[in-house]
C-alpha positions as CSV (number, residue, x, y, z in Angstrom):
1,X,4.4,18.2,-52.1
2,X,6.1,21.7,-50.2
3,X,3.9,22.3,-47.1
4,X,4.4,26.0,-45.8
5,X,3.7,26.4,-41.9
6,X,5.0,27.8,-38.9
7,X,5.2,25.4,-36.0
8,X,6.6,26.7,-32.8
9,X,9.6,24.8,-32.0
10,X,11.1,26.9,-29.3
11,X,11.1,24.5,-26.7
12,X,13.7,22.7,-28.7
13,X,17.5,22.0,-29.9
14,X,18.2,21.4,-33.2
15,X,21.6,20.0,-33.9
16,X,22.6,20.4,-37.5
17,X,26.1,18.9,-38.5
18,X,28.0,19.8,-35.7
19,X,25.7,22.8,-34.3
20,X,23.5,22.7,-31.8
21,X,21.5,25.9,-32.3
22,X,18.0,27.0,-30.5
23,X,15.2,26.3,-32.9
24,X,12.6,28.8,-34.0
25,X,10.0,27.2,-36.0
26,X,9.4,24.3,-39.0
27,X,9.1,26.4,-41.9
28,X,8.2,24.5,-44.7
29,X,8.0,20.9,-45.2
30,X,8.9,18.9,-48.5
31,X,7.4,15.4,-48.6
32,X,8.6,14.4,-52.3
33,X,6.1,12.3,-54.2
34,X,4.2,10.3,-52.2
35,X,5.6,6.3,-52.6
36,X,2.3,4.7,-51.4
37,X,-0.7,6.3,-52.1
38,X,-2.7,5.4,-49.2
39,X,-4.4,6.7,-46.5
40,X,-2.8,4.6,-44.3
41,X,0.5,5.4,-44.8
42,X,3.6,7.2,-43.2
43,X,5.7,9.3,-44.6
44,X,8.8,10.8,-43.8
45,X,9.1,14.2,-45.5
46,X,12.3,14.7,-47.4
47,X,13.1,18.3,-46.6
48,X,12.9,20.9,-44.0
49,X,13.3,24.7,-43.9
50,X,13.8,25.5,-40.0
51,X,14.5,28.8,-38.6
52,X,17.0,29.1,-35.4
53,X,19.3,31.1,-33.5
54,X,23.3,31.0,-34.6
55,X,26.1,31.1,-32.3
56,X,26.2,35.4,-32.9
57,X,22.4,35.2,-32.2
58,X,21.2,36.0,-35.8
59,X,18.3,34.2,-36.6
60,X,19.1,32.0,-40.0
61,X,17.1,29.6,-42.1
62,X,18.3,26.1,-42.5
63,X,17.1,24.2,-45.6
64,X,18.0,20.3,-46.1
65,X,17.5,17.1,-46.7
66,X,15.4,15.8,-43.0
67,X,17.9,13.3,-41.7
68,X,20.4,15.8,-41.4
69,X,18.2,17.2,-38.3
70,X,18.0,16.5,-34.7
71,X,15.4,18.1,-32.2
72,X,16.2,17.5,-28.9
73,X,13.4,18.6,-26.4
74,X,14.8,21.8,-24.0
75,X,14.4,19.8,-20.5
76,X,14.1,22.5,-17.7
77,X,14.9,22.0,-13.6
């Protein structure tokens, strides 16, 4: 199941192989099939798009499998 949305993830990181870039927003989710159909289940979702801010501060879209992500909240003094 692909869920399109734009969540606001500006107050965060994202480090993405060996980047850590300023995130954007969650694009689209992709939770796969679901393994147990239940309502009381969790779910990790499979793949994200996220958009971000590279090093030359173009905005890009990252689309990959989920574990290869890390948000790391932006903590301010």
């Amino acid at each position: 199941m692909n869920i399109a949305m734009n969540i606001d993830l500006s107050r965060f990181k994202v480090i993405y192989g060996e980047k850590v870039l300023n995130a954007i927003a969650l694009q689209s989710i992709d939770m796969g099939e679901a393994e147990y159909p239940s309502e009381k289940c969790v779910e990790k979702p499979k793949f994200l798009e996220v958009l971000a801010i590279n090093e030359d501060g173009n905005i890009i879209a990252i689309y990959d499998e989920a574990w290869t992500f890390q948000f790391l909240p932006i903590v301010q003094n």
